[in-house]
MISE-497588 format. One record per residue: residue number from 1; residue in three letters; x, z, y of N, C-alpha, C in turn. Coordinates in Angstrom, 2 decimals. Layout:
<lodrens>
{pos->NUM; code->ala; n.u->X; n.w->Z; n.v->Y; ca.u->X; ca.w->Z; ca.v->Y; c.u->X; c.w->Z; c.v->Y};
...
</lodrens>
This chain:
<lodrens>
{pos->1; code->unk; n.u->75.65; n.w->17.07; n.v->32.47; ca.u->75.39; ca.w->16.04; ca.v->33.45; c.u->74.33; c.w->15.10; c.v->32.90};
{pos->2; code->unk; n.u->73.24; n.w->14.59; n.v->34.03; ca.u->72.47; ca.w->13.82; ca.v->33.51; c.u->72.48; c.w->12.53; c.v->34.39};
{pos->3; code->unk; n.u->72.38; n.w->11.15; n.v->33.82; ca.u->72.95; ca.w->10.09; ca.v->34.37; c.u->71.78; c.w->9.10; c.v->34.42};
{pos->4; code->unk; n.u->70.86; n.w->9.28; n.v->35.54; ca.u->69.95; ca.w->8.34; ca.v->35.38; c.u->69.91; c.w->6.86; c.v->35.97};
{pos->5; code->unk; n.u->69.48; n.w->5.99; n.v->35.41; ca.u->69.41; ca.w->4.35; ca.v->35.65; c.u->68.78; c.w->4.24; c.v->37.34};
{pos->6; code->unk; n.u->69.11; n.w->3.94; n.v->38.24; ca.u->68.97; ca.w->3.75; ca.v->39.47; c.u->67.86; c.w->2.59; c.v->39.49};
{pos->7; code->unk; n.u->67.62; n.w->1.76; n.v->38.74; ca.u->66.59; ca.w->1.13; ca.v->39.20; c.u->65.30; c.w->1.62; c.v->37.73};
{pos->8; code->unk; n.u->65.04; n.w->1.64; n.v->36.94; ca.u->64.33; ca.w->2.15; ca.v->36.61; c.u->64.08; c.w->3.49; c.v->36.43};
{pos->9; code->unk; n.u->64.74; n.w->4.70; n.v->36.64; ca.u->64.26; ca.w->5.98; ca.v->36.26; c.u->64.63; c.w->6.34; c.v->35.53};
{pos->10; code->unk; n.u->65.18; n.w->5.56; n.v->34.17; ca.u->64.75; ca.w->6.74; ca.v->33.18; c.u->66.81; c.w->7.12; c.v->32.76};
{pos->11; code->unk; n.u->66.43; n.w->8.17; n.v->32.05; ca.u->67.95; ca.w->8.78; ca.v->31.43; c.u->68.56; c.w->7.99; c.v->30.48};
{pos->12; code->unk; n.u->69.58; n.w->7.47; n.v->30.98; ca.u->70.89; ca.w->6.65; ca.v->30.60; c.u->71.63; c.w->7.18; c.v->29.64};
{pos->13; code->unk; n.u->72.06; n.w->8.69; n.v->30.06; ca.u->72.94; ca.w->8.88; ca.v->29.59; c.u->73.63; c.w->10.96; c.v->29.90};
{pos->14; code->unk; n.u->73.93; n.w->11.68; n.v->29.03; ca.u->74.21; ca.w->13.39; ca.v->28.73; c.u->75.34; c.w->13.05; c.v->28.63};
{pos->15; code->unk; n.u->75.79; n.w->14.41; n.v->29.68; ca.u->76.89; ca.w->14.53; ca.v->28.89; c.u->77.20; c.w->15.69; c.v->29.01};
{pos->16; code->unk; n.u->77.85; n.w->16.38; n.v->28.00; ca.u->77.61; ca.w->18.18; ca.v->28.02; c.u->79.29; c.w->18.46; c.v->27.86};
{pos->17; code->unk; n.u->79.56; n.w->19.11; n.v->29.07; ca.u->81.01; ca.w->19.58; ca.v->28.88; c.u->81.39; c.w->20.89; c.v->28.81};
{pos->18; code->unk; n.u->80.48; n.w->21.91; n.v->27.64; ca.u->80.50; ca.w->23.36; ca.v->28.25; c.u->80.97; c.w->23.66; c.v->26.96};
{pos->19; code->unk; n.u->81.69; n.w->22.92; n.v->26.20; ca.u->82.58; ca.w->23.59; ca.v->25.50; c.u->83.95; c.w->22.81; c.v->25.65};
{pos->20; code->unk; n.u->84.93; n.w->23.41; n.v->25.10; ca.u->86.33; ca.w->22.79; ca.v->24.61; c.u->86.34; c.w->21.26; c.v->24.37};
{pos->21; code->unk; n.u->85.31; n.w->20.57; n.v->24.05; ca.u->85.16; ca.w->18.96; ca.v->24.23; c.u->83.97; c.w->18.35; c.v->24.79};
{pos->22; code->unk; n.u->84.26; n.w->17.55; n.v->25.01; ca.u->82.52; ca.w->16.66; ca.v->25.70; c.u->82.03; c.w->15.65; c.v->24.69};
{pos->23; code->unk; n.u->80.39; n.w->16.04; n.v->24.66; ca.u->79.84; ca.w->15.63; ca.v->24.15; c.u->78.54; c.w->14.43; c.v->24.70};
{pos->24; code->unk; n.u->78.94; n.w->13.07; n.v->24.29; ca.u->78.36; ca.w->12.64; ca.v->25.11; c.u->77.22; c.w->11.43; c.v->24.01};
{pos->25; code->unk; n.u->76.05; n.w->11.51; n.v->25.39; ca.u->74.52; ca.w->11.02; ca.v->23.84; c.u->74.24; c.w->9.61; c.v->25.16};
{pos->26; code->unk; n.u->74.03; n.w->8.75; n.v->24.36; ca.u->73.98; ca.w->7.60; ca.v->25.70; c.u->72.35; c.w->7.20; c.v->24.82};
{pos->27; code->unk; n.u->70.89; n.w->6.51; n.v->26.28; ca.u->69.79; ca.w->6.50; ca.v->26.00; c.u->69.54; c.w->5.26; c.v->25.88};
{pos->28; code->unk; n.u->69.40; n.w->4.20; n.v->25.27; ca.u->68.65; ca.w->2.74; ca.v->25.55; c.u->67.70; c.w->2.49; c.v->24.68};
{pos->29; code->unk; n.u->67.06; n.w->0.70; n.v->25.01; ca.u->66.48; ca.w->-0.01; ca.v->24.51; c.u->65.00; c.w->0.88; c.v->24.53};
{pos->30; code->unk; n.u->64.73; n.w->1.27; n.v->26.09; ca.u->63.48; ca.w->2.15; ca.v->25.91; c.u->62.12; c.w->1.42; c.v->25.73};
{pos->31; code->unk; n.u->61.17; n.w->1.73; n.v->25.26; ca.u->60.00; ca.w->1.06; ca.v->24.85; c.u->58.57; c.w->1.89; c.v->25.17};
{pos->32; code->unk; n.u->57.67; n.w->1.21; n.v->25.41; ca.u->56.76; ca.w->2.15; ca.v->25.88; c.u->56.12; c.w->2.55; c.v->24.46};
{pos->33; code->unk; n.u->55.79; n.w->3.91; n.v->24.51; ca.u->54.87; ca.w->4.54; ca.v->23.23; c.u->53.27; c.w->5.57; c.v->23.75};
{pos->34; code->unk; n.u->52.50; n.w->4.97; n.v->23.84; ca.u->51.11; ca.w->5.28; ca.v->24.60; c.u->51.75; c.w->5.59; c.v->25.93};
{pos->35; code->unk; n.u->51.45; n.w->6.46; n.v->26.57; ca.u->51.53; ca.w->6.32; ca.v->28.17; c.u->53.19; c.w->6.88; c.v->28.77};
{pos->36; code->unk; n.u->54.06; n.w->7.05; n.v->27.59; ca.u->55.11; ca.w->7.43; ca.v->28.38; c.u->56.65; c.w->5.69; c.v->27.20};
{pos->37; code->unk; n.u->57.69; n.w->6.05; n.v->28.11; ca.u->58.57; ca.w->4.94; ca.v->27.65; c.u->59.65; c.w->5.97; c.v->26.99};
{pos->38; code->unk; n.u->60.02; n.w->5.52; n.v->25.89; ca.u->61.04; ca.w->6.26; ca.v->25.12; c.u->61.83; c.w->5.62; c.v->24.44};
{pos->39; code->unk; n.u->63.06; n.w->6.29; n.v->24.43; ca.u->64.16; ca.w->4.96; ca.v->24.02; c.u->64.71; c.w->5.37; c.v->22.66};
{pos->40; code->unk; n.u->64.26; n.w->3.74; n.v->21.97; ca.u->64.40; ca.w->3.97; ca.v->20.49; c.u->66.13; c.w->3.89; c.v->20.04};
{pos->41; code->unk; n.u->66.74; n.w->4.04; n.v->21.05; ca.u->68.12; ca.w->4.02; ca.v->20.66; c.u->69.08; c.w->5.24; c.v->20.91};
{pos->42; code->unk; n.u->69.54; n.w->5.89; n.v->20.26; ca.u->70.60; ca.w->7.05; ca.v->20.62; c.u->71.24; c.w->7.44; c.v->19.82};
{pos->43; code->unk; n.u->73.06; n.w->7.09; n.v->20.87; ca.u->74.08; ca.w->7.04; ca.v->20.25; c.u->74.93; c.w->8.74; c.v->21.03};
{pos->44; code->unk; n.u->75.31; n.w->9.15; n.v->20.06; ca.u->76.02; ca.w->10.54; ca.v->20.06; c.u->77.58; c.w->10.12; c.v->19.94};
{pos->45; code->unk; n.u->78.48; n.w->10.38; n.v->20.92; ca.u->80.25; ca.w->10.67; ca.v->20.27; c.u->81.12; c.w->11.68; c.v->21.50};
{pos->46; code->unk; n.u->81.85; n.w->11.80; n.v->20.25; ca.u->82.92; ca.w->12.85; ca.v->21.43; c.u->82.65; c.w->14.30; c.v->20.43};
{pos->47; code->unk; n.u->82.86; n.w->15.36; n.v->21.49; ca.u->83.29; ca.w->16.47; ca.v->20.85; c.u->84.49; c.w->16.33; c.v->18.82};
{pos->48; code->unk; n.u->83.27; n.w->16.98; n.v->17.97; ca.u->83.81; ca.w->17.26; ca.v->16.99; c.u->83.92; c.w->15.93; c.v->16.06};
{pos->49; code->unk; n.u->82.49; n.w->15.69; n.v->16.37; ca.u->81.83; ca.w->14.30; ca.v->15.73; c.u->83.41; c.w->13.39; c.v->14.83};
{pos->50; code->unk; n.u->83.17; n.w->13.15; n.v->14.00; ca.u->84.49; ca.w->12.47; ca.v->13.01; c.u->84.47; c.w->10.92; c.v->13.61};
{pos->51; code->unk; n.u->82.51; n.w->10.58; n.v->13.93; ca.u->82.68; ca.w->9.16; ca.v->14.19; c.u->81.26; c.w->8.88; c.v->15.48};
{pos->52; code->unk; n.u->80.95; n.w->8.13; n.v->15.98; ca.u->80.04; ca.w->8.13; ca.v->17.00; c.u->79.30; c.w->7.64; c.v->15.79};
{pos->53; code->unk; n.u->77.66; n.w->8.53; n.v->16.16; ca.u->76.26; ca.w->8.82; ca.v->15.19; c.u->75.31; c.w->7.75; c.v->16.17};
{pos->54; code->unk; n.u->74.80; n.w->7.04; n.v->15.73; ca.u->73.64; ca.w->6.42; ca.v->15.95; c.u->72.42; c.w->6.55; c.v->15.33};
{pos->55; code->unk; n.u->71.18; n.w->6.79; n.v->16.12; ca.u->69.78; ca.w->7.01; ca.v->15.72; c.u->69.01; c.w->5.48; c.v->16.52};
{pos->56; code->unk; n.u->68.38; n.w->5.45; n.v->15.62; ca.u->67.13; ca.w->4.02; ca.v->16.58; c.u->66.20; c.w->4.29; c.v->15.42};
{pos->57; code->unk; n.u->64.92; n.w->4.39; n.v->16.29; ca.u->64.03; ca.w->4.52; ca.v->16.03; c.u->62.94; c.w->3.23; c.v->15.62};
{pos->58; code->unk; n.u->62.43; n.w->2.86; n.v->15.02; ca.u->60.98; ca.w->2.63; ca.v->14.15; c.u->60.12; c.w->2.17; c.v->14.59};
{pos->59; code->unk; n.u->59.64; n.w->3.41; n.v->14.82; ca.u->58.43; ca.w->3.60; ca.v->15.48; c.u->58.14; c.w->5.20; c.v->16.37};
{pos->60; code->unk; n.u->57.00; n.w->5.07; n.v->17.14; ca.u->57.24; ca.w->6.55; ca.v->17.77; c.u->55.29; c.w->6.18; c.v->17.53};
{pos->61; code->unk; n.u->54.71; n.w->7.34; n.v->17.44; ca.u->53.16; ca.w->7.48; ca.v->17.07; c.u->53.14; c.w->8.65; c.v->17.87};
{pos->62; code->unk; n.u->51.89; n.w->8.77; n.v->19.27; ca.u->51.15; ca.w->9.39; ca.v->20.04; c.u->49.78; c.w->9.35; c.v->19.97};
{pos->63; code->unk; n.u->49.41; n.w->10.80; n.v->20.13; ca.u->48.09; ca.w->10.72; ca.v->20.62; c.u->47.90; c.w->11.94; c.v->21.37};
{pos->64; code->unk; n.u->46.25; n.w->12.39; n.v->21.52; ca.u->45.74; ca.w->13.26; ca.v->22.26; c.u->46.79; c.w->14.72; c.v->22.55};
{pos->65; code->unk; n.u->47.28; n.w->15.50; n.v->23.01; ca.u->48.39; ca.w->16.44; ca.v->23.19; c.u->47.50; c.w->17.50; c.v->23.90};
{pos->66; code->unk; n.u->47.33; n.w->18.93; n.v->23.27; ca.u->46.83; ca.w->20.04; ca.v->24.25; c.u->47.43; c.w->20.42; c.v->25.25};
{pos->67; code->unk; n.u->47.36; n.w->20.11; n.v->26.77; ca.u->47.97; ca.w->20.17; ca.v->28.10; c.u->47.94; c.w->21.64; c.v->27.84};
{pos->68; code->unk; n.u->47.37; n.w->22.82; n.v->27.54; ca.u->47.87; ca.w->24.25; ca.v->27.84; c.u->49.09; c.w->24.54; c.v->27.04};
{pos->69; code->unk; n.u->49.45; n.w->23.87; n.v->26.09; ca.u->51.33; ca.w->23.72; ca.v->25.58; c.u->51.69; c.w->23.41; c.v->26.50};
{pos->70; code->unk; n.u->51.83; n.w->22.73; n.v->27.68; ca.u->52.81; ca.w->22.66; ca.v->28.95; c.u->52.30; c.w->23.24; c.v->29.98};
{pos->71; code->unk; n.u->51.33; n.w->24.01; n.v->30.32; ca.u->51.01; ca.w->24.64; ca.v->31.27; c.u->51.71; c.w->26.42; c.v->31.29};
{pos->72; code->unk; n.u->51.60; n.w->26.41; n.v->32.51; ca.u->51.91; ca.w->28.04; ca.v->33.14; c.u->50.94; c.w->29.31; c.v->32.52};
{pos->73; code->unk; n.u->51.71; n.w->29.95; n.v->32.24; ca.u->50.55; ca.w->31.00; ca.v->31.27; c.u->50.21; c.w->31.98; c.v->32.50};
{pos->74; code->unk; n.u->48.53; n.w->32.20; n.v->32.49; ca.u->47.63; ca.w->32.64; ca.v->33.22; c.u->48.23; c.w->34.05; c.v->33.79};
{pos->75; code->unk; n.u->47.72; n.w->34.28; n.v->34.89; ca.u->48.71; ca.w->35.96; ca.v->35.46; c.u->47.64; c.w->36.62; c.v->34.54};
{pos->76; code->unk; n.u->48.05; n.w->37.54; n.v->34.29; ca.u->47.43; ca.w->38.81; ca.v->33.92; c.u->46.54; c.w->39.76; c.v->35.23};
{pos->77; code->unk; n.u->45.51; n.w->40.00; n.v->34.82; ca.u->44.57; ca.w->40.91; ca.v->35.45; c.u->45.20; c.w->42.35; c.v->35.62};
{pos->78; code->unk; n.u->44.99; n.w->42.60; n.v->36.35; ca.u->45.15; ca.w->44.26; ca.v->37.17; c.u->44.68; c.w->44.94; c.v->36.85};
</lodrens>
């Protein structure tokens, strides 16, 4: 399941129930990093986990990205 913030857009919050426990990763404190917003905060608990894991981030560093890594690969000729 994906749980997005109703007034801004972006993902709140996973939660993955496709095994024997749920595992759930919650998204905040997003920040913009060159042209997209990414959230330097993410907290993991549930399933096996002994204790809920927290990550926050730093810093995030972007630049130029080759668009044919996300593009559709060309049909093949006949």
């Amino acid at each position: 399941e994906l749980w997005f913030d109703g007034g801004t857009g972006l993902l709140g919050r996973m939660v993955d129930q496709s095994g024997s426990h749920t595992v759930t990763t919650e998204f905040s404190d997003y920040r913009r990093a060159g042209p997209v917003k990414v959230p330097f905060r993410i907290a993991t608990y549930g399933g096996d986990l002994p204790k809920p894991q927290e990550r926050r981030l730093e810093k995030v560093e972007t630049g130029p990205i080759d668009r044919a890594l996300f593009s559709l690969p060309r049909p093949a000729n006949p």
